[in-house]
C-alpha positions as CSV (number, residue, x, y, z in Angstrom):
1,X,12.0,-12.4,30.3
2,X,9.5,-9.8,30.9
3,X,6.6,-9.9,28.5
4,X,6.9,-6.2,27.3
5,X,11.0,-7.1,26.4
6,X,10.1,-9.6,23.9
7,X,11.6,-8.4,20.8
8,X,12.6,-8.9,17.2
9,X,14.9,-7.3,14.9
10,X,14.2,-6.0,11.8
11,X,16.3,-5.5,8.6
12,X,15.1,-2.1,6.5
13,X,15.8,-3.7,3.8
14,X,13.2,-6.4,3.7
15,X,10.7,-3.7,4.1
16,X,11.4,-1.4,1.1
17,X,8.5,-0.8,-1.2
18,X,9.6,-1.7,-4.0
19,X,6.2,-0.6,-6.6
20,X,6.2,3.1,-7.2
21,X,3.0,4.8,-6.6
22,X,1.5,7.8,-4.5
23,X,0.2,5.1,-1.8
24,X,3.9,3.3,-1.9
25,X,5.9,6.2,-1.3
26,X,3.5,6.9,2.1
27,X,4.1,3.1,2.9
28,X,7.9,4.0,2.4
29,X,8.0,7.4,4.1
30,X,5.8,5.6,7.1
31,X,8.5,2.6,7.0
32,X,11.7,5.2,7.2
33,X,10.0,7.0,9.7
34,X,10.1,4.3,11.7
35,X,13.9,3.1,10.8
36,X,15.1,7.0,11.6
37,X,18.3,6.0,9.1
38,X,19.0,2.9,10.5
39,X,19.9,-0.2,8.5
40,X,18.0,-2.5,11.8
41,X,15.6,-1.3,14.5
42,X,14.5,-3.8,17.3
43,X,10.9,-3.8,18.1
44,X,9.4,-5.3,21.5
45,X,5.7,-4.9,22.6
46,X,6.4,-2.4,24.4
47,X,7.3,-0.1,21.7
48,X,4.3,-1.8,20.2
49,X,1.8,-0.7,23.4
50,X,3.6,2.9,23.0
51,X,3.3,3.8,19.4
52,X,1.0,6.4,19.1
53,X,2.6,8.6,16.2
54,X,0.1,7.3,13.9
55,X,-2.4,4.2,13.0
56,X,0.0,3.1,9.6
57,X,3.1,3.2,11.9
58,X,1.4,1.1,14.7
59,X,-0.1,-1.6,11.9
60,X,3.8,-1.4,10.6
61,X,5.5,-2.4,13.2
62,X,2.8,-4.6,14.6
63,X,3.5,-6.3,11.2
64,X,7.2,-6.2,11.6
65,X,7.3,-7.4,14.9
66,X,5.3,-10.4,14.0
67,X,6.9,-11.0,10.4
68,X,10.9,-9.9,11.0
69,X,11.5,-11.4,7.5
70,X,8.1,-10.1,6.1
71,X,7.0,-13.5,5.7
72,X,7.0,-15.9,2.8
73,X,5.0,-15.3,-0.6
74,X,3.3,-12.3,-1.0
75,X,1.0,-12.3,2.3
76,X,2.4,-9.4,4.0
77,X,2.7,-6.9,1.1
78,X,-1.1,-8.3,0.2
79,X,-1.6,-6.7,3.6
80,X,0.0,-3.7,2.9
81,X,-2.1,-2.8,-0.4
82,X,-4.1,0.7,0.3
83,X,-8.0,-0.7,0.2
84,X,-6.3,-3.5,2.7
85,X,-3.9,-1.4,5.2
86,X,-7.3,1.4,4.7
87,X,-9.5,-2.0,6.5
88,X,-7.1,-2.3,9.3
89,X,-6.4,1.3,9.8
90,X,-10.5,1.4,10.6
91,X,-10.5,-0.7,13.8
């Protein structure tokens, strides 16, 4: 398989934001952006190489690609707090 076909689905509902707060509900409008009303999008690099609607979107799916089931324990929503996600968005 071609490098640029490897992909991953991803469930929408392993991604909801679940804390309520001005930064969460960008997380969440960032995350159903992405979803465009779909219960499960598949991501491949490609897509990856090619998202270039924003810096949040691209961190987002670079995270959902790599963590399908966001992870275990809280390392991928310790990723997504604002000071943290505002780190990454820099480089």
């Amino acid at each position: 398989m071609p490098l640029l076909n490897h992909s991953f689905t991803i469930k929408k509902e392993n991604w909801t934001i679940k804390k309520e707060n001005w930064f969460n509900q960008y997380l969440q409008k960032l995350i159903d952006n992405i979803f465009n009303n779909k219960d499960t999008i598949t991501l491949n690099r490609y897509d990856l190489l090619n998202s270039n609607k924003s810096i949040g979107e691209f961190v987002l799916k670079t995270l959902m690609w790599g963590y399908p089931t966001k992870g275990r324990g809280n390392n991928i929503d310790n990723l997504l707090e604002k000071k943290t996600l505002k780190n990454l968005q820099r480089f």
